[in-house]
C-alpha positions in Angstrom: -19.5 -13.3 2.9 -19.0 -9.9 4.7 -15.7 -8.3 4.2 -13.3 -7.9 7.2 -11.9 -5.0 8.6 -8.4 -4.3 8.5 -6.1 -5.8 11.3 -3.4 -3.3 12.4 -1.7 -5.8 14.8 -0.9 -7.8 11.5 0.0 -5.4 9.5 2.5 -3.7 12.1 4.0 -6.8 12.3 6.4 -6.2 9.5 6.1 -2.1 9.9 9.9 -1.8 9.7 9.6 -3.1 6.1 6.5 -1.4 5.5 7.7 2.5 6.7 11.3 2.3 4.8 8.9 3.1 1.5 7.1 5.7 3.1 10.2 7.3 4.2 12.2 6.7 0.5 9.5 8.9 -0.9 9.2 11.0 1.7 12.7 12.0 1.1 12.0 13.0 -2.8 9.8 15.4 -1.3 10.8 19.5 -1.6 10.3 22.2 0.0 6.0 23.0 0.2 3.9 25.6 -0.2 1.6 26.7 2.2 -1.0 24.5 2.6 -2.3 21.2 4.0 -1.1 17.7 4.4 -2.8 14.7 3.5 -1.7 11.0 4.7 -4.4 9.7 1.6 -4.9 6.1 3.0 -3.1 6.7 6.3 -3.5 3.1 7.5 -2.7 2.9 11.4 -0.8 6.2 10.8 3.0 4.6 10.9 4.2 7.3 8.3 2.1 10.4 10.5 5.3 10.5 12.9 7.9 11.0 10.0 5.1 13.9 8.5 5.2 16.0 11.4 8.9 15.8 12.1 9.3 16.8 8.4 6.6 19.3 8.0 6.9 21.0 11.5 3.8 21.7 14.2 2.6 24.4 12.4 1.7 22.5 9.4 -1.9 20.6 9.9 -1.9 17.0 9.0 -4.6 14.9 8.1 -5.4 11.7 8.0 -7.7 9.6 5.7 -8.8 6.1 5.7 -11.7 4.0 5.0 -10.9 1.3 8.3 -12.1 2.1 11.2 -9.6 -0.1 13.3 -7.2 1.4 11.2 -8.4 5.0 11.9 -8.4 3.9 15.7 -4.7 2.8 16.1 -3.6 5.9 13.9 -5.3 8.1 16.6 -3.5 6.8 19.5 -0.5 8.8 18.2 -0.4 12.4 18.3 0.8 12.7 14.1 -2.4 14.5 12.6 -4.5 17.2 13.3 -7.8 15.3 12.1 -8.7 11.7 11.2 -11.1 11.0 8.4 -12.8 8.3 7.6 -13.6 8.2 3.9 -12.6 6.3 0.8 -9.5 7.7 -0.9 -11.0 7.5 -4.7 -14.0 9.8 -3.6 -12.2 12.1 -1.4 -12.2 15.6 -2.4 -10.3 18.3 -0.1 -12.7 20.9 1.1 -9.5 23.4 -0.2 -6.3 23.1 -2.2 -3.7 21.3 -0.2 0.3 21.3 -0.3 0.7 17.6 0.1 -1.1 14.7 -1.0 1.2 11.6 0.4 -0.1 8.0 0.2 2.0 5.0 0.6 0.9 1.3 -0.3 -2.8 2.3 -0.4 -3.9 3.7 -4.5 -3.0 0.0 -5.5 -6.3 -1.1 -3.7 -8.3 1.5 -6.2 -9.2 1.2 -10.4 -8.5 3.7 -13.2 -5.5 5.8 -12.3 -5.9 7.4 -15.3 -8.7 9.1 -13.8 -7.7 8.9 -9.9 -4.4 10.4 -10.1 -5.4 13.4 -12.4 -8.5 14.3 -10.1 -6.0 14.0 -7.0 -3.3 16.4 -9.0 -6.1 18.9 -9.4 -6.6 19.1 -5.7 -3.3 20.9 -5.0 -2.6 24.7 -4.5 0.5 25.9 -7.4 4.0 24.3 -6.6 1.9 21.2 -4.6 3.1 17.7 -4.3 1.1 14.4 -4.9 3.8 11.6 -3.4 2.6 8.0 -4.2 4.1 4.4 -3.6 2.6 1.0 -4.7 3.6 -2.0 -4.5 4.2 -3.7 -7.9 4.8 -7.3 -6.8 2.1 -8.8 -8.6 4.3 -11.2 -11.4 6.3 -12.4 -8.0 5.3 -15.8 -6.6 3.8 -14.5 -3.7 1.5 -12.5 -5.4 1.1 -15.1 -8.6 0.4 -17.7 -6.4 -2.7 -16.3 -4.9 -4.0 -15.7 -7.8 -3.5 -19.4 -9.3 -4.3 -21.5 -6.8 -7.5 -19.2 -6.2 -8.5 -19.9 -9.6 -8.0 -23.5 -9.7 -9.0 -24.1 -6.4 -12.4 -22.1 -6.2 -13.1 -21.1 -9.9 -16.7 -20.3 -8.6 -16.0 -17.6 -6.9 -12.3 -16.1 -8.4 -12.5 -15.9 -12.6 -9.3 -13.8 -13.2 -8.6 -14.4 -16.7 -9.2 -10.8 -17.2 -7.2 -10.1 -14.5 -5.1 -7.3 -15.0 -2.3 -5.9 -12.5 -3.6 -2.9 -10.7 -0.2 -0.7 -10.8 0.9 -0.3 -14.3 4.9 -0.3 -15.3 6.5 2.9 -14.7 6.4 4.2 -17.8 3.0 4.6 -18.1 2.8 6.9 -15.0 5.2 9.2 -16.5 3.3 9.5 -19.9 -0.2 9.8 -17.9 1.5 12.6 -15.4 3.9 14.3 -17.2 1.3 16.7 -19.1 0.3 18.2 -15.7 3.8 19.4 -14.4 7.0 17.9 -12.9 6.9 13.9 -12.7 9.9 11.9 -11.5 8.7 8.0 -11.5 10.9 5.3 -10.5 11.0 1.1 -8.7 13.3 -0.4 -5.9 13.5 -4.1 -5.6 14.0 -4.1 -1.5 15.3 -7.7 -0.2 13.3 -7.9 2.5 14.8 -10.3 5.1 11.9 -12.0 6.8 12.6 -13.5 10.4 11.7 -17.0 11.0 7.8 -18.0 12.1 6.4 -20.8 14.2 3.9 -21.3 11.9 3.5 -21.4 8.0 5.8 -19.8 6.2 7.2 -15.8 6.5 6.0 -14.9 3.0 2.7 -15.4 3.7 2.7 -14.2 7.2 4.0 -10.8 5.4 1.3 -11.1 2.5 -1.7 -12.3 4.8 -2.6 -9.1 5.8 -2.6 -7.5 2.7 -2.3 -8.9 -0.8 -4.5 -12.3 1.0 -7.1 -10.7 2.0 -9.3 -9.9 -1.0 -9.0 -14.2 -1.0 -9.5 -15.3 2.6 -12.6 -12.8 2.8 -14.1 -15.1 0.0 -13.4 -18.6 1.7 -15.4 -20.1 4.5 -12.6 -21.3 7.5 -12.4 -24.7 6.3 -11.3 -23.8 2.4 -9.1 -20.8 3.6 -7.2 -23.7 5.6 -6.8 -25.8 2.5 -5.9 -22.4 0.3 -3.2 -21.3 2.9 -2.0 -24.8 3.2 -1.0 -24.5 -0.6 0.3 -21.2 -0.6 2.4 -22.2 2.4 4.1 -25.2 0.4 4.6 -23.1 -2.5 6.0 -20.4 -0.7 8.8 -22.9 0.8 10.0 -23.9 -3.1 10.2 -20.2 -4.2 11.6 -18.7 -1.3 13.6 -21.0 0.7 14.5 -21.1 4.3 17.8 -19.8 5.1 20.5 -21.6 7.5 19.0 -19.3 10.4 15.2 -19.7 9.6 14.7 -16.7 7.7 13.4 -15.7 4.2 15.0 -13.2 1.8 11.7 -12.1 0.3 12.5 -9.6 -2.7 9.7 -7.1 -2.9 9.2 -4.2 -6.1 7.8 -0.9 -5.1 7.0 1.7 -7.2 7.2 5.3 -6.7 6.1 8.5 -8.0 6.3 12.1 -7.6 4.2 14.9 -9.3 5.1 18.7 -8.3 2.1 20.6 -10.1 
């Protein structure tokens, strides 16, 4: 089954909750060198507009991503100099930069050992590489996915090998620290969800992201059944409020490596 594109009308649909993140980290962020920024992972470009205020219009801003629809709707701002498309764990600048930013996008790529390293090396002396993942994954929104998957379509989803894709804190400040100044930290944000005509608001939050690598393996009728599930589950670990919203507590995890 053929893997979909990204949908930036779903994922801006919670882009206040999304861009607080971008802008926590982008507030760790000193003063640069001359060089380059890069949005690695740029998305529909919601953090471009906070880059350029920061940086100034005589800093050039670029943009990468591997979705085209994403890569459209970033374009339709006027945040970045150039638009790439390209995936993040190949990229390789064609010159030292000053910036590598990414928020919520490394978490989609393997070995960070190796990733992170190879994206330090990229920067000019005094450069930044500012990073945010989410680290939800032992949450029930994000636990849940992966169980039902598993006893639901064991064909097709054998995760008990499974290992989370963002590591615990610590072990980003033992793989970074050797290659200059590392500050590594988490916020829990309670994330108040408004209320939905249909499903549930967790997984109208999670269904364009952490759903995806599931629905793209289900044919229509099993994805109903899946999401049918995930919906009932959903209502038992996050309940309704008097008002029809969710307080949905979401773990981020930041980093920042000045080389």
């Amino acid at each position: 089954m053929a893997v979909r594109d990204w949908n930036p009308e779903g994922y801006a649909r919670f882009g206040d909750l999304r861009l607080r993140p971008a802008l926590d980290l982008l507030a760790r962020v000193g003063a640069l060198p001359a060089g380059a920024v890069v949005d690695l992972g740029c998305g529909n470009g919601a953090a471009g507009p906070a880059l350029r205020e920061r940086f100034g219009p005589d800093r050039r801003i670029v943009g990468l991503d591997a979705s085209p629809a994403m890569l459209e709707a970033a374009g339709r701002g006027e945040a970045y100099d150039a638009l790439v498309k390209g995936d993040a764990a190949q990229w390789t600048a064609d010159r030292p930069v000053a910036l590598i930013f990414s928020n919520a996008a490394l978490q989609w790529l393997a070995d960070h050992g190796r990733l992170l390293p190879r994206l330090a090396a990229q920067l000019v002396p005094g450069g930044v590489l500012a990073v945010q993942m989410p680290r939800q994954y032992g949450a029930p929104s994000h636990r849940f996915l992966r169980d039902f998957a598993a006893e639901m379509f064991p064909d097709r989803f054998d995760l008990a090998a499974w290992v989370a894709p963002v590591a615990p804190p610590v072990d980003y400040h033992r793989m970074l620290a050797p290659l200059g100044g590392v500050d590594v930290w988490e916020t829990d944000y309670v994330q108040r969800l408004d209320p939905v005509a249909d499903g549930h608001p967790v997984r109208r939050f999670t269904e364009s992201t952490a759903m995806r690598p599931f629905l793209d393996r289900l044919s229509a009728p099993e994805a109903a059944e899946f999401v049918a599930r995930y919906d009932a589950a959903l209502g038992s670990a996050y309940p309704v409020e008097r008002d029809g919203s969710v307080l949905f507590p979401f773990r981020r995890l930041f980093l920042v490596l000045t080389v």
